[in-house]
mmCIF file of the N, C-alpha and C atoms, coordinates in Angstrom:
data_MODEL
# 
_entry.id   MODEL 
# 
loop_
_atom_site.group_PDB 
_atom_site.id 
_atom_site.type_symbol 
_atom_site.label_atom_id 
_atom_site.label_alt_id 
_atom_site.label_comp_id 
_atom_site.label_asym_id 
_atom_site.label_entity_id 
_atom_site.label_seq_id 
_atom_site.pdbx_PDB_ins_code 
_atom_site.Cartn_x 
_atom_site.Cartn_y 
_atom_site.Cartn_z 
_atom_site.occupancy 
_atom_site.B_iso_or_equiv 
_atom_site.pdbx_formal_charge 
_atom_site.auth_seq_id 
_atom_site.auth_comp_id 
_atom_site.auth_asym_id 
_atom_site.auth_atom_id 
_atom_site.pdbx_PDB_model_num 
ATOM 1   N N  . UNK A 1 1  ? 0.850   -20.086 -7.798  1.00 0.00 ? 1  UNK A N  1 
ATOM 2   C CA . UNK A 1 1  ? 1.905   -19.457 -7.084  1.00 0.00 ? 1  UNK A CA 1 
ATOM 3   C C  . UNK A 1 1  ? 1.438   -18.186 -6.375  1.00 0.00 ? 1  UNK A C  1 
ATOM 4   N N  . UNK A 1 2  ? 2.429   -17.318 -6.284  1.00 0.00 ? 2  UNK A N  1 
ATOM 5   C CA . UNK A 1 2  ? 2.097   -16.270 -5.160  1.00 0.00 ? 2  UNK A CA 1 
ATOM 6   C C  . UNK A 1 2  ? 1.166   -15.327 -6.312  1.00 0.00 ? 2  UNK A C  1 
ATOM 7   N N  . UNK A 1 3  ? 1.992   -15.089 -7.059  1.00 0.00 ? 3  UNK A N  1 
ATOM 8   C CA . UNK A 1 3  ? 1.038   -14.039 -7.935  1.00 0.00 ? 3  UNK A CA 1 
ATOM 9   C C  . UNK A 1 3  ? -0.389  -14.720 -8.233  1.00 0.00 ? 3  UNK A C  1 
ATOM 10  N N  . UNK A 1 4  ? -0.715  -15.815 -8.676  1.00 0.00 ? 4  UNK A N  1 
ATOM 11  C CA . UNK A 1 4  ? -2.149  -16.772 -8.569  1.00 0.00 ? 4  UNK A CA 1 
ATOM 12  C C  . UNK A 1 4  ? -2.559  -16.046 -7.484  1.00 0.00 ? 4  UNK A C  1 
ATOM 13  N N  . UNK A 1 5  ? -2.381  -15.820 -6.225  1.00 0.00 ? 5  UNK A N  1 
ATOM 14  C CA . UNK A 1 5  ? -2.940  -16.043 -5.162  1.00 0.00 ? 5  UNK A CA 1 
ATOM 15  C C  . UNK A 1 5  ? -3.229  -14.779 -4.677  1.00 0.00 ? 5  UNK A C  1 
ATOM 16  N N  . UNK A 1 6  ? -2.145  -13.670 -5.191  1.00 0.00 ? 6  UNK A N  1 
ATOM 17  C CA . UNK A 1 6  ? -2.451  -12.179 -4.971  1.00 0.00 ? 6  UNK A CA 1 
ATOM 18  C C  . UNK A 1 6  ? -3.537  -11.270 -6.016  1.00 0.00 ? 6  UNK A C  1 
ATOM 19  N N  . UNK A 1 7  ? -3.137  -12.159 -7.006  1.00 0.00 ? 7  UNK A N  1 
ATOM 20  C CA . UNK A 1 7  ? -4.100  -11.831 -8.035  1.00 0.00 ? 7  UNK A CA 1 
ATOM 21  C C  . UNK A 1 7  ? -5.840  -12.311 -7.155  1.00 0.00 ? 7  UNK A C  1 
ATOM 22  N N  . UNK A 1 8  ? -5.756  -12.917 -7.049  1.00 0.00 ? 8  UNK A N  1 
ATOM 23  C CA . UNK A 1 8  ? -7.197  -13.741 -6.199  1.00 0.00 ? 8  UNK A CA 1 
ATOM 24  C C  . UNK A 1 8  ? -8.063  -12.659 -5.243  1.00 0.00 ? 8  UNK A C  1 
ATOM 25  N N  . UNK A 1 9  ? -6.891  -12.863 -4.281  1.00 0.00 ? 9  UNK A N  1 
ATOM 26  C CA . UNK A 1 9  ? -7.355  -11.427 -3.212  1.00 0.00 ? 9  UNK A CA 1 
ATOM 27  C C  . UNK A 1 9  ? -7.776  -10.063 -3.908  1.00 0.00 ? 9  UNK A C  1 
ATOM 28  N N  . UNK A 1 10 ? -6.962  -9.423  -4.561  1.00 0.00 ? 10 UNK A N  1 
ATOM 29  C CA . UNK A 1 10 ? -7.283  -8.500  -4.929  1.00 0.00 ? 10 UNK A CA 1 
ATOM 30  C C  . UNK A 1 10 ? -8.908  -8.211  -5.547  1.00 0.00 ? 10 UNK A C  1 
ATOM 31  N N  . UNK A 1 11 ? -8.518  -9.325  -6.405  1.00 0.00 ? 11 UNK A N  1 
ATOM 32  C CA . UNK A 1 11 ? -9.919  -9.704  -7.493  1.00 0.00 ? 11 UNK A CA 1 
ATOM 33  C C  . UNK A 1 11 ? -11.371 -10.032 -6.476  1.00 0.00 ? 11 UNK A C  1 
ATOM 34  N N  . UNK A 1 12 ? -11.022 -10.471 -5.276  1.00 0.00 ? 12 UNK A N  1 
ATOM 35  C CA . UNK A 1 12 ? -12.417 -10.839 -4.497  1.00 0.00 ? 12 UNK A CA 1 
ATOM 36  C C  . UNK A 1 12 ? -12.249 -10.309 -3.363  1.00 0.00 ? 12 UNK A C  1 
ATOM 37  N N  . UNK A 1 13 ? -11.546 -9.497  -2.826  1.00 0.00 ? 13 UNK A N  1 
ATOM 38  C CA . UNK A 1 13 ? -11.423 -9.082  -1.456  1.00 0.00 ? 13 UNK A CA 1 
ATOM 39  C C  . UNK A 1 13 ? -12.581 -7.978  -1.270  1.00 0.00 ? 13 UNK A C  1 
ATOM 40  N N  . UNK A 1 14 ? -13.405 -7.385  -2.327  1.00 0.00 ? 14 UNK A N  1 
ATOM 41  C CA . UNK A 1 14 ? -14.318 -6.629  -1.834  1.00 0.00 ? 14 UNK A CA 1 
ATOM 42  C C  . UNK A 1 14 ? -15.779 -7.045  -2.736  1.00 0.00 ? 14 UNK A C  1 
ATOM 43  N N  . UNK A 1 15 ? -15.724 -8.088  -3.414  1.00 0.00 ? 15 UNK A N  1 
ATOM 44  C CA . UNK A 1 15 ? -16.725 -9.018  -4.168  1.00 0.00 ? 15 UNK A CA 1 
ATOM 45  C C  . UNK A 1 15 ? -18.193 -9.555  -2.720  1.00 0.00 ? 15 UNK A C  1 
ATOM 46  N N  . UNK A 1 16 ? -19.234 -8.916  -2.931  1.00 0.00 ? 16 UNK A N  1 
ATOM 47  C CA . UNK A 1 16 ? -19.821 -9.743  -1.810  1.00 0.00 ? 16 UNK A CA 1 
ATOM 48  C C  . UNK A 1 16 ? -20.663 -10.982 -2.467  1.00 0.00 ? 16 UNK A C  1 
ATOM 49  N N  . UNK A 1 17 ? -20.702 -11.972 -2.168  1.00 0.00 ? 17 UNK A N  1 
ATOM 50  C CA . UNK A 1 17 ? -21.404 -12.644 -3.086  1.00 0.00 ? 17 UNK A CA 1 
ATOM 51  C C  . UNK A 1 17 ? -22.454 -12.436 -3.667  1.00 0.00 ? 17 UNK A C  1 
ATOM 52  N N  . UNK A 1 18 ? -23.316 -13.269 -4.762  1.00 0.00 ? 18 UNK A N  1 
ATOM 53  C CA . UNK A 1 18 ? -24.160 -12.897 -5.591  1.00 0.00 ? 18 UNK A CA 1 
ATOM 54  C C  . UNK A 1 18 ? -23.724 -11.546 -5.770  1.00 0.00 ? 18 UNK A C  1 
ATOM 55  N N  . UNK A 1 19 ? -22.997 -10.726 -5.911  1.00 0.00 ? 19 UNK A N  1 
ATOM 56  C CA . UNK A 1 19 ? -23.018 -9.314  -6.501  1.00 0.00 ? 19 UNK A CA 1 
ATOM 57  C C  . UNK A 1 19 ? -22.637 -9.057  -7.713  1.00 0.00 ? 19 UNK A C  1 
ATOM 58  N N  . UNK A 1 20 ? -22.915 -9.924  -8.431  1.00 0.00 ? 20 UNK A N  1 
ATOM 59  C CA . UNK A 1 20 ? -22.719 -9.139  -10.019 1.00 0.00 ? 20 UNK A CA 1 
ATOM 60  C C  . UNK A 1 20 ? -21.342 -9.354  -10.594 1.00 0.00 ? 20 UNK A C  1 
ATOM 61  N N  . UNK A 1 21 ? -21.122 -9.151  -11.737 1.00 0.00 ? 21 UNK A N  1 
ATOM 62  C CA . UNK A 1 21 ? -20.224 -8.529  -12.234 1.00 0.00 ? 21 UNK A CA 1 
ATOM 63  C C  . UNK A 1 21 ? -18.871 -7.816  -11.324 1.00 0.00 ? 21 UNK A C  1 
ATOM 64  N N  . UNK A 1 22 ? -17.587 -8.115  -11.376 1.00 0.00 ? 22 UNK A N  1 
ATOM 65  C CA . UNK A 1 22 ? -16.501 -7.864  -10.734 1.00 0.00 ? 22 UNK A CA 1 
ATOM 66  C C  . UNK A 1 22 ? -16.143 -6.171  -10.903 1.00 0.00 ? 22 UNK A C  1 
ATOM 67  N N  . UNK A 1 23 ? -15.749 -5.567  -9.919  1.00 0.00 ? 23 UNK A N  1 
ATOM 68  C CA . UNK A 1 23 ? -15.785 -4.249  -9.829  1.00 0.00 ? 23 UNK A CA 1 
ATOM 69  C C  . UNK A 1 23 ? -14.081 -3.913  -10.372 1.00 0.00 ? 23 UNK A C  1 
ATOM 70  N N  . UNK A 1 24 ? -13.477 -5.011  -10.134 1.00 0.00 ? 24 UNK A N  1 
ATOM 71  C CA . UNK A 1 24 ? -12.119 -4.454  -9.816  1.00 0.00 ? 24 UNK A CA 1 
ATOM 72  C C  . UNK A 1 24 ? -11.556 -5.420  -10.673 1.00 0.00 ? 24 UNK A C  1 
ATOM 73  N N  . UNK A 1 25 ? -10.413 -4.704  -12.045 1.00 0.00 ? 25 UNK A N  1 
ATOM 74  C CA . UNK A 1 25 ? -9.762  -5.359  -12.648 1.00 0.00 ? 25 UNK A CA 1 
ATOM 75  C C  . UNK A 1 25 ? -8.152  -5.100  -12.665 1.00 0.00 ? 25 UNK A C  1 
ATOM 76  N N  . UNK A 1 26 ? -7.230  -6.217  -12.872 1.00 0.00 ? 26 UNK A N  1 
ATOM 77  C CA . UNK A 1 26 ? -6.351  -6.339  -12.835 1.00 0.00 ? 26 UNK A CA 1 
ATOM 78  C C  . UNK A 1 26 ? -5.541  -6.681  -14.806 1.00 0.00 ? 26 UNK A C  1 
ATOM 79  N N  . UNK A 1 27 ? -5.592  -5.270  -14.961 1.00 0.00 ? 27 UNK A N  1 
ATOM 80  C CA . UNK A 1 27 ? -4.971  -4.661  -16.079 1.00 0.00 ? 27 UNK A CA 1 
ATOM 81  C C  . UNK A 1 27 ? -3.679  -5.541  -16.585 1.00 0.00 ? 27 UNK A C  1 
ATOM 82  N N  . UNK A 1 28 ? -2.622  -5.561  -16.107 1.00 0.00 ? 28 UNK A N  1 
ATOM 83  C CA . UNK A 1 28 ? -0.956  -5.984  -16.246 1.00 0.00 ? 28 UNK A CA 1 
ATOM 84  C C  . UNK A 1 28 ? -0.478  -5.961  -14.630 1.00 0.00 ? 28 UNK A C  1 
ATOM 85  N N  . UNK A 1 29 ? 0.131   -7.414  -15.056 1.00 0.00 ? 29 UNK A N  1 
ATOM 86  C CA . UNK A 1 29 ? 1.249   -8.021  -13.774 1.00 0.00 ? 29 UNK A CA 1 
ATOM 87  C C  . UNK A 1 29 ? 2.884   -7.316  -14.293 1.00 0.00 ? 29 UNK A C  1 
ATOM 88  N N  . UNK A 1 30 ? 2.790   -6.476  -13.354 1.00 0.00 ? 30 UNK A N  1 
ATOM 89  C CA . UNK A 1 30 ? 4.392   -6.115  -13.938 1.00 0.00 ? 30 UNK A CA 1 
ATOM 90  C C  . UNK A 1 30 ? 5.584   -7.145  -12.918 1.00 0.00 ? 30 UNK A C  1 
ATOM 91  N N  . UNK A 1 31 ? 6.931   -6.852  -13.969 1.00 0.00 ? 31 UNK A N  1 
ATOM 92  C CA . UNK A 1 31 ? 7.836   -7.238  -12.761 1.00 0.00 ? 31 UNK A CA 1 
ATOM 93  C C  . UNK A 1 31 ? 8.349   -7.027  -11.681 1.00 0.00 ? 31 UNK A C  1 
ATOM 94  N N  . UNK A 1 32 ? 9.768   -7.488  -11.257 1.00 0.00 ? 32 UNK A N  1 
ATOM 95  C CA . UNK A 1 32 ? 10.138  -6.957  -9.984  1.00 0.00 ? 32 UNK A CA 1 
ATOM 96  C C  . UNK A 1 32 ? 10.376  -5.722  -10.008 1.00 0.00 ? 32 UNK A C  1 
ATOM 97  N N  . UNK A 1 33 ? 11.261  -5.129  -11.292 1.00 0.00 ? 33 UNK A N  1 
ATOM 98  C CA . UNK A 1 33 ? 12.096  -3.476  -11.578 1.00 0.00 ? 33 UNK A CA 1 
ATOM 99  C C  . UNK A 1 33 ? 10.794  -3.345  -10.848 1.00 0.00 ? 33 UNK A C  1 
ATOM 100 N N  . UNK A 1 34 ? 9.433   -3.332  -12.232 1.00 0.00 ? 34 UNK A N  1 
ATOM 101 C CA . UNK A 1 34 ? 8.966   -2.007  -11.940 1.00 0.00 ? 34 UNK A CA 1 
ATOM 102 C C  . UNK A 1 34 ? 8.106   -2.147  -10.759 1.00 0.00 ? 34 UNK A C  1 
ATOM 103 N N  . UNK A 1 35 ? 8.136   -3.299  -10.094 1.00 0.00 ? 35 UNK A N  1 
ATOM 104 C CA . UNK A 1 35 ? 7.026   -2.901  -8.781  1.00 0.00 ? 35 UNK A CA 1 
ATOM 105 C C  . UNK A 1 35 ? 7.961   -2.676  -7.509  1.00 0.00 ? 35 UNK A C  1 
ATOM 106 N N  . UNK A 1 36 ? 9.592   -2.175  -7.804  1.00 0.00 ? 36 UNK A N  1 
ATOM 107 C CA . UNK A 1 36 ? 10.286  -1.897  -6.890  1.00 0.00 ? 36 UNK A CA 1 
ATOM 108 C C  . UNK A 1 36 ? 10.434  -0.578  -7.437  1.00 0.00 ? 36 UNK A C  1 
ATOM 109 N N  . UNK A 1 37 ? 9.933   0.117   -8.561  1.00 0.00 ? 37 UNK A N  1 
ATOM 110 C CA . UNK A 1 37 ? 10.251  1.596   -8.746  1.00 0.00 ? 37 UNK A CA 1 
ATOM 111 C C  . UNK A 1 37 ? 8.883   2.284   -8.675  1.00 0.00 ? 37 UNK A C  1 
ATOM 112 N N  . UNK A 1 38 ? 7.822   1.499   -8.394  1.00 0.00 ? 38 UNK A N  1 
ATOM 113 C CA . UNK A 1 38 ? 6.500   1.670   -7.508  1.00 0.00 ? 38 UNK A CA 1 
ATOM 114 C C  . UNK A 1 38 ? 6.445   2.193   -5.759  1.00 0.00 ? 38 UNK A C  1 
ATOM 115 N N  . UNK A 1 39 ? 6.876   0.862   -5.875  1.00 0.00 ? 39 UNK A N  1 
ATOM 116 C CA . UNK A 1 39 ? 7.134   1.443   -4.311  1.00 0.00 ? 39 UNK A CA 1 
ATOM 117 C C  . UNK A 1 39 ? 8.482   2.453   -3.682  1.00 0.00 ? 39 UNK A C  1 
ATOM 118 N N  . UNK A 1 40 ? 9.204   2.532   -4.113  1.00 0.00 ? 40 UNK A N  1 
ATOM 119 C CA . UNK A 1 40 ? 10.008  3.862   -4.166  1.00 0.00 ? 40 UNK A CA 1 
ATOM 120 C C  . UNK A 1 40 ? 9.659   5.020   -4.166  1.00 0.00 ? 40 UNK A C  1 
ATOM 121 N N  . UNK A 1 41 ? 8.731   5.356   -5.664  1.00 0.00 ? 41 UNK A N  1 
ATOM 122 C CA . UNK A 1 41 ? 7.815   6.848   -5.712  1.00 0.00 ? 41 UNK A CA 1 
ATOM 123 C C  . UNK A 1 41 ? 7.118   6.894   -4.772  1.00 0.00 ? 41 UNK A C  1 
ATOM 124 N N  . UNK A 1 42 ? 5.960   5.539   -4.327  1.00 0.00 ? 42 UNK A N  1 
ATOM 125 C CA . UNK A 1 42 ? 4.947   5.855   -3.317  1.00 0.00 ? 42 UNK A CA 1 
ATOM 126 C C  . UNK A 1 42 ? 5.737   6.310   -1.844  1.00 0.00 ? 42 UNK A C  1 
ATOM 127 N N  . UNK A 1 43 ? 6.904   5.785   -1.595  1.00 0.00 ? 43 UNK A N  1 
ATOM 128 C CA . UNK A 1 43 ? 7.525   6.310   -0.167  1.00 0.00 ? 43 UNK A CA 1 
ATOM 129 C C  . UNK A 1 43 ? 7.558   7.837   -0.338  1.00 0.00 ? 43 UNK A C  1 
ATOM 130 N N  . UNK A 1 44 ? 7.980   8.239   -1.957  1.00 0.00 ? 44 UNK A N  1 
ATOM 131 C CA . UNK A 1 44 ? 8.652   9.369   -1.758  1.00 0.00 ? 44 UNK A CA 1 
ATOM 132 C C  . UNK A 1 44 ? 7.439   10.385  -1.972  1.00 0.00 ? 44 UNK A C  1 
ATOM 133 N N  . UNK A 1 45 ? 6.425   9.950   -2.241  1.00 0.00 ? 45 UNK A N  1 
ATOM 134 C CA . UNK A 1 45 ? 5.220   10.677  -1.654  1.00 0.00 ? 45 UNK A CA 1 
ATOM 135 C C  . UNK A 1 45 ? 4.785   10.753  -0.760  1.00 0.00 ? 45 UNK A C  1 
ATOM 136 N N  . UNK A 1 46 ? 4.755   9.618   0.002   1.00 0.00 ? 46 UNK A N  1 
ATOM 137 C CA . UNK A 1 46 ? 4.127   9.606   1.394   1.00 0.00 ? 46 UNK A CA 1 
ATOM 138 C C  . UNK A 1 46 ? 5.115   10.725  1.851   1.00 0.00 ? 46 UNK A C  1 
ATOM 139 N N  . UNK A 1 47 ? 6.348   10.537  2.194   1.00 0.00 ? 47 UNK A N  1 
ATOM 140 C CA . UNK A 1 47 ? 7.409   11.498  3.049   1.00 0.00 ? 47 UNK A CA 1 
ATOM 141 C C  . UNK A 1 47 ? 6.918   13.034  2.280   1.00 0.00 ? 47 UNK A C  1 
ATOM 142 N N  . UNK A 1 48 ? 6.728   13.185  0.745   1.00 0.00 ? 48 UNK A N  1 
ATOM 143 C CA . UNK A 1 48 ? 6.476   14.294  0.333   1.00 0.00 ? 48 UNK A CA 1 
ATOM 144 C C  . UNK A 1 48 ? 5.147   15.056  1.301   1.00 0.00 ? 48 UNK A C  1 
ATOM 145 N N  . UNK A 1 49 ? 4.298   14.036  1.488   1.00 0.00 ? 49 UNK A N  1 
ATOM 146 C CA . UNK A 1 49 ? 2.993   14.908  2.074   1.00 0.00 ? 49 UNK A CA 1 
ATOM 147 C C  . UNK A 1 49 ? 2.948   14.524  3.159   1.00 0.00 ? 49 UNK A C  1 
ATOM 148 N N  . UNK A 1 50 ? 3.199   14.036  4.285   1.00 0.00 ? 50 UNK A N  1 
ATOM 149 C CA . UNK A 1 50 ? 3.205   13.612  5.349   1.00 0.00 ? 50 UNK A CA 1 
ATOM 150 C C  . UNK A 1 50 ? 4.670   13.355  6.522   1.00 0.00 ? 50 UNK A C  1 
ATOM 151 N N  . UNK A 1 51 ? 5.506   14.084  5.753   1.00 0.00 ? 51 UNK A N  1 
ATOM 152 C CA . UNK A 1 51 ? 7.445   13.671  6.489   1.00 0.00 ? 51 UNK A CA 1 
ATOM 153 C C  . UNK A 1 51 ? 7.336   12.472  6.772   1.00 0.00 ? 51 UNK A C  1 
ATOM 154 N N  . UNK A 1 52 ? 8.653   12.509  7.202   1.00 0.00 ? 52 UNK A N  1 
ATOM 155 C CA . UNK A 1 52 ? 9.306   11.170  7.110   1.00 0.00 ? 52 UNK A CA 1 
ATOM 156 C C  . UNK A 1 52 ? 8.475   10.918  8.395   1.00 0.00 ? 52 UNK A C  1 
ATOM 157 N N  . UNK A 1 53 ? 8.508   9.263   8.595   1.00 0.00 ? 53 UNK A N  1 
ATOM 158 C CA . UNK A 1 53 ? 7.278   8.390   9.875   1.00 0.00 ? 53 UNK A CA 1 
ATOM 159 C C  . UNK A 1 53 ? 8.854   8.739   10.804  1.00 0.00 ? 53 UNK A C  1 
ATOM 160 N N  . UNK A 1 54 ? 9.919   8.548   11.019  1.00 0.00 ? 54 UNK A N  1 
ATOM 161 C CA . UNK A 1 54 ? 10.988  9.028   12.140  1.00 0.00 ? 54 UNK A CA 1 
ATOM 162 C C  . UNK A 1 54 ? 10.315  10.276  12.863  1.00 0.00 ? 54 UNK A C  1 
ATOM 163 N N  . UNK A 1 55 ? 10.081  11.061  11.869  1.00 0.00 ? 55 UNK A N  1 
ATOM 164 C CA . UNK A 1 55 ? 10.041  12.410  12.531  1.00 0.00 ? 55 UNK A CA 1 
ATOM 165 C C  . UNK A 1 55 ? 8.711   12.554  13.083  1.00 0.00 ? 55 UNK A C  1 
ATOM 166 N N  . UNK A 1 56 ? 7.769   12.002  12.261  1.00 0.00 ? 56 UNK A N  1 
ATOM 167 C CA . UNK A 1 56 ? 6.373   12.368  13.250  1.00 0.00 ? 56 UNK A CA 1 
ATOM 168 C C  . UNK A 1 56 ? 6.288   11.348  14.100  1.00 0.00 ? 56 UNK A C  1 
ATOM 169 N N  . UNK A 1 57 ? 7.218   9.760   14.434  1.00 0.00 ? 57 UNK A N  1 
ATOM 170 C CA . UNK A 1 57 ? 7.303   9.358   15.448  1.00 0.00 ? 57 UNK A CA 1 
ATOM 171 C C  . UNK A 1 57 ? 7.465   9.948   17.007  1.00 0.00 ? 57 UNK A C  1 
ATOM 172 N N  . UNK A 1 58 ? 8.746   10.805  16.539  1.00 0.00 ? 58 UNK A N  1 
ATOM 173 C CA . UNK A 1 58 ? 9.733   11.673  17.099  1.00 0.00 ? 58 UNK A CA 1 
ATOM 174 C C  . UNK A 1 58 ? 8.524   12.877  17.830  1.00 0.00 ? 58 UNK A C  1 
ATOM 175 N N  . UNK A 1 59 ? 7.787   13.706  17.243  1.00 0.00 ? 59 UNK A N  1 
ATOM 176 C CA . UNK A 1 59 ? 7.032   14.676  17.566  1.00 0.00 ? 59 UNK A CA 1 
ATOM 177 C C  . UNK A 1 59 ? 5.891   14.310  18.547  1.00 0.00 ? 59 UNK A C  1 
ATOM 178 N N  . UNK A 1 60 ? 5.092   13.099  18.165  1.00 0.00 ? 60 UNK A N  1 
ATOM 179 C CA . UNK A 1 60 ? 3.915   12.367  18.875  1.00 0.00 ? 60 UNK A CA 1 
ATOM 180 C C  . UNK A 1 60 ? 4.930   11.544  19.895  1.00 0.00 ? 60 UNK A C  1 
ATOM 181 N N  . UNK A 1 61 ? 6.030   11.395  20.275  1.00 0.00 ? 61 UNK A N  1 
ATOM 182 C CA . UNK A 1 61 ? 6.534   11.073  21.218  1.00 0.00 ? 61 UNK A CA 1 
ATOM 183 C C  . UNK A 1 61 ? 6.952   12.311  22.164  1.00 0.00 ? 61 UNK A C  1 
ATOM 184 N N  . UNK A 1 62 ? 7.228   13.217  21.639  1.00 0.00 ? 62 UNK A N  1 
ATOM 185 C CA . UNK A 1 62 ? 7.104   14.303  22.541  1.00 0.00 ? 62 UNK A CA 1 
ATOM 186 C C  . UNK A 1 62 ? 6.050   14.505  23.272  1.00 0.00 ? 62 UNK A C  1 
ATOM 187 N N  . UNK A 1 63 ? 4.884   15.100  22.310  1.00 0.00 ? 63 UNK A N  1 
ATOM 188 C CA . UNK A 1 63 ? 3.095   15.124  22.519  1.00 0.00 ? 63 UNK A CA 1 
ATOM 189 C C  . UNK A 1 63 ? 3.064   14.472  23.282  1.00 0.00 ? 63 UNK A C  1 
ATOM 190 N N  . UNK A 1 64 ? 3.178   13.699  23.010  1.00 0.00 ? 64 UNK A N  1 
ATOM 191 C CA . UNK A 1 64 ? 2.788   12.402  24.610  1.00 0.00 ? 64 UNK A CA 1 
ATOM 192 C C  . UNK A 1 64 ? 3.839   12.497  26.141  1.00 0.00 ? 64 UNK A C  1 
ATOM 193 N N  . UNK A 1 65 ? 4.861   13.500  26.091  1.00 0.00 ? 65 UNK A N  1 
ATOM 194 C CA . UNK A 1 65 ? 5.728   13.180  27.251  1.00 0.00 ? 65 UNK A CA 1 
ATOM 195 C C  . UNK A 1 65 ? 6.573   12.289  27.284  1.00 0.00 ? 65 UNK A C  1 
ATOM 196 N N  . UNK A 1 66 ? 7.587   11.840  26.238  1.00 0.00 ? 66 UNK A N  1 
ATOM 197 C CA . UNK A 1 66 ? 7.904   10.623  26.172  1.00 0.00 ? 66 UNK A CA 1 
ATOM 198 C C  . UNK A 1 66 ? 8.866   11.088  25.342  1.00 0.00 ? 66 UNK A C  1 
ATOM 199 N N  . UNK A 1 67 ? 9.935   11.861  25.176  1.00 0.00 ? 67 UNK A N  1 
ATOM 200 C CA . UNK A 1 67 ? 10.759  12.175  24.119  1.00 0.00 ? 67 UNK A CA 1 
ATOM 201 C C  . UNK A 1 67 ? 11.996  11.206  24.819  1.00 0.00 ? 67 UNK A C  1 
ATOM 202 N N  . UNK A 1 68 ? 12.350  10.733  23.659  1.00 0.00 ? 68 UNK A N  1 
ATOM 203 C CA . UNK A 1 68 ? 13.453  9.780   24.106  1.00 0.00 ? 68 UNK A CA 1 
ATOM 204 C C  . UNK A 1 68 ? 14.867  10.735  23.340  1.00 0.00 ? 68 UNK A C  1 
# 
């Protein structure tokens, strides 16, 4: 299924062949809660260190001459 398949990528997406031993392990598959209260915090960091993407849309559309 999907998780089979995400699990996969993860696990070989930076594997070059013959290279040994796997660099990257996959600890615990959590559920939906918690990989929807994952991505929640990570937004509310990104906006914490970087504002909200509206607003620096908003600014680099100015920068550029282009304020709508």
């Amino acid at each position: 299924g999907l998780v089979d398949r995400l699990r996969h990528y993860f696990l070989s997406y930076k594997q070059l062949p013959g290279a040994g031993a796997r660099k990257v392990q996959i600890a615990e598959v959590y559920g939906r809660e918690e990989a929807v209260e994952v991505i929640r915090r990570s937004i509310e960091d990104y906006r914490a260190k970087f504002g909200a993407p509206e607003e620096r849309a908003r600014k680099l559309r100015e920068m550029l001459g282009d304020a709508r």
